[in-house]
N, C-alpha and C positions, 0 to 999 in steps of 0.2 A: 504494500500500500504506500500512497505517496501524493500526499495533498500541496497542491499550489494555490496560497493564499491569493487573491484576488489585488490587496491592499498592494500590491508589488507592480500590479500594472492596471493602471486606471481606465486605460482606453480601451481593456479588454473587460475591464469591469462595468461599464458605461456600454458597450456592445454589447453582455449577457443583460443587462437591464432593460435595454429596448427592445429586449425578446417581450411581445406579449402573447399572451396562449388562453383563449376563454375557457372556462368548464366547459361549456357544453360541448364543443368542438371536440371533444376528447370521447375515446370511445375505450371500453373492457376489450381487454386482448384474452381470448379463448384459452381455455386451458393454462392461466396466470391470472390467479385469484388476487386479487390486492394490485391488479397490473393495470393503468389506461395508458393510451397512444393518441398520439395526435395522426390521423389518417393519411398523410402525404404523400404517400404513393396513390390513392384513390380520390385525393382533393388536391391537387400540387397550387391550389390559387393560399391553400393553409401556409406556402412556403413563404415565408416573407422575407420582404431586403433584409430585416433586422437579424434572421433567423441567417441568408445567404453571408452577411456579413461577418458574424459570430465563427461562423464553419473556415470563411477565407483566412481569417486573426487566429485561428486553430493551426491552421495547415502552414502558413505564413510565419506565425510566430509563435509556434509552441513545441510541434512537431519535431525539430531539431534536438531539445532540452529532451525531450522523452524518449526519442531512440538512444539518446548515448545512453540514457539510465540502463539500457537491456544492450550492450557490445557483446559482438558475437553474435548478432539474431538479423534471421532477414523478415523483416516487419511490414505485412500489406492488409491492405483493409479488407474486413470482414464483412462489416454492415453498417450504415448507417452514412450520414447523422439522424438520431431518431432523437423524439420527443418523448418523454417516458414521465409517467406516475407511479410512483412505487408505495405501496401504503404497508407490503406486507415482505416479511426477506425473499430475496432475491434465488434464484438457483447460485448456486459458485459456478465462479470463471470457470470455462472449461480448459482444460490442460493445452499448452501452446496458444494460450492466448490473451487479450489482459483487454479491459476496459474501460476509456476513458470519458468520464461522465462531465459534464459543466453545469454546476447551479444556475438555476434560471427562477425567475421570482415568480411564485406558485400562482394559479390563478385564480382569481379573484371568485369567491364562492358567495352566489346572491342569496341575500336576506330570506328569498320563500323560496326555497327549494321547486317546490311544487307547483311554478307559477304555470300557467300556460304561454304566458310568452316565452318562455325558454325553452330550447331544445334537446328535450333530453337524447343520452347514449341509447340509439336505435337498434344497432346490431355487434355481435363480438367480433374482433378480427383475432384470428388464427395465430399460435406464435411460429413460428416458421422462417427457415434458412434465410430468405430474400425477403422478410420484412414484410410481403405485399399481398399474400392471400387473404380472403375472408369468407367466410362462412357462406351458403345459396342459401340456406334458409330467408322465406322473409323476414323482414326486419318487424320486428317487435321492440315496443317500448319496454324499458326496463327502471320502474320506479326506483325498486330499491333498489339496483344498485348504484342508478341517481345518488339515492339520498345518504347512502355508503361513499359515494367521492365526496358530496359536498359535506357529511360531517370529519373525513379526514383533513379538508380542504380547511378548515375551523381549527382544527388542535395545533397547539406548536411544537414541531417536529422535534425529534430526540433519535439519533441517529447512531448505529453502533456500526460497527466491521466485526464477523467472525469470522471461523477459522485462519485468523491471519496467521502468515508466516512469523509474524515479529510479535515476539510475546509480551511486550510492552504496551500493545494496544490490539490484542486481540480483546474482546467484547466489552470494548470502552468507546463511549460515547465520541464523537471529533462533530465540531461543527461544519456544517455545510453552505455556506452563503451566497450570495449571487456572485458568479463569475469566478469562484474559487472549484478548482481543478480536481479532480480525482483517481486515479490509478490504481485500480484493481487486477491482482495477477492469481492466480489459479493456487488455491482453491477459495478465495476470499470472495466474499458473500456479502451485500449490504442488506441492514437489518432494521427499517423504520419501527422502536419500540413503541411510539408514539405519534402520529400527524404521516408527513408523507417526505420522499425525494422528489423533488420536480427538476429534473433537468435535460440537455440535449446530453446523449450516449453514442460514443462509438466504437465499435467492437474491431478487434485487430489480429490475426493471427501473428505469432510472434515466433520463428522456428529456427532452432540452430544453422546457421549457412555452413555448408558442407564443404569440406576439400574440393577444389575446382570447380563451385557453382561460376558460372561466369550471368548469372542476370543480376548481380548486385555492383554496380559500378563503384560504389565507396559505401562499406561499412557503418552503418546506423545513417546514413542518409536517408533524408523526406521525401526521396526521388518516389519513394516506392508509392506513395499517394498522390502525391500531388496533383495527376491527372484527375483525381475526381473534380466531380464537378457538379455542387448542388442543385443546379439548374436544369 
């Protein structure tokens, strides 16, 4: 594990804050109880500049510091940038891979739950390899588990890491703030005891380079992403 205070760079701090994300836009991811997603692969108008600009400040200016932490590894993206709700622990990192999460400022949970002018989470989306399936079923309204995001959406978060490698802060609370960084490596697991995570997630495979690989031009370089392209 390995947290980057936000306080150290402001204009990456000021870029996760202009992320904004409404409740209701947010839908239960199938088979991850305690799980919402913001839809982007099925709504891409959800992707906004503020969101495109946060991922560029990522890749640009951060991506460098995080490969050297893993030398020796050739490191290419998994999935994402996703928008994630996490109310209940997570699965752990899987083996050869590690996740870097960004605090983003949780969304804003309206006063009556139950209004009709709000739209509630219509149907579940799948958890799945490419982020992008979801369910044929028709879409059915789901009250409660509406009213299960907007009362997480209410409590103030308390945040732990288990099974960490480092015994110092395995099942100890660390706070989580807008724009401050995260680093999870196999088998670490995050575990909202209380409220929720709100933030953008991106998942990485991370693998020993091997005697005579030649597709890695320089060791722990951001070559290996850079061509994404949230767009």
């Amino acid at each position: 594990m390995h947290v980057t205070r936000s306080t150290d760079d402001l204009e990456f701090r000021e870029a996760a804050k202009a992320v904004v994300v409404r409740a209701e836009d947010l839908v239960p991811v199938e088979g991850q109880p305690g799980m919402w997603r913001l839809p982007l692969k099925q709504r891409p108008a959800l992707m906004t500049p503020a969101m495109k600009r946060l991922f560029f400040l990522v890749r640009t200016k951060k991506l460098s510091a995080i490969f050297q932490r893993r030398p020796g590894k050739r490191i290419t993206l998994a999935r994402g940038p996703d928008i994630l709700l996490l109310s209940k622990e997570t699965p752990p990192v899987e083996e050869n891979q590690f996740i870097l999460s960004i605090g983003l400022e949780k969304p804003f949970a309206p006063q009556k739950a139950a209004s009709s002018t709000l739209k509630k989470p219509k149907k579940a989306e799948r958890a799945t390899d490419d982020i992008a399936s979801t369910t044929t079923k028709e879409p059915r309204e789901s009250p409660i588990l509406w009213e299960t995001l907007i009362a997480v959406l209410r409590q103030e978060a308390e945040i732990t890491i288990t099974a960490s490698t480092l015994t110092d802060c395995s099942d100890k609370s660390i706070g989580f703030g807008d724009g401050d960084m995260l680093e999870l490596d196999a088998p670490e697991s995050l575990r909202p005891k209380t409220g929720c995570v709100f933030g953008m997630v991106i998942v990485f495979d991370c693998r020993d380079i091997l005697e005579g690989d030649q597709d890695i031009e320089k060791e722990g370089a951001p070559s290996a992403v850079s061509s994404v392209n949230p767009e």
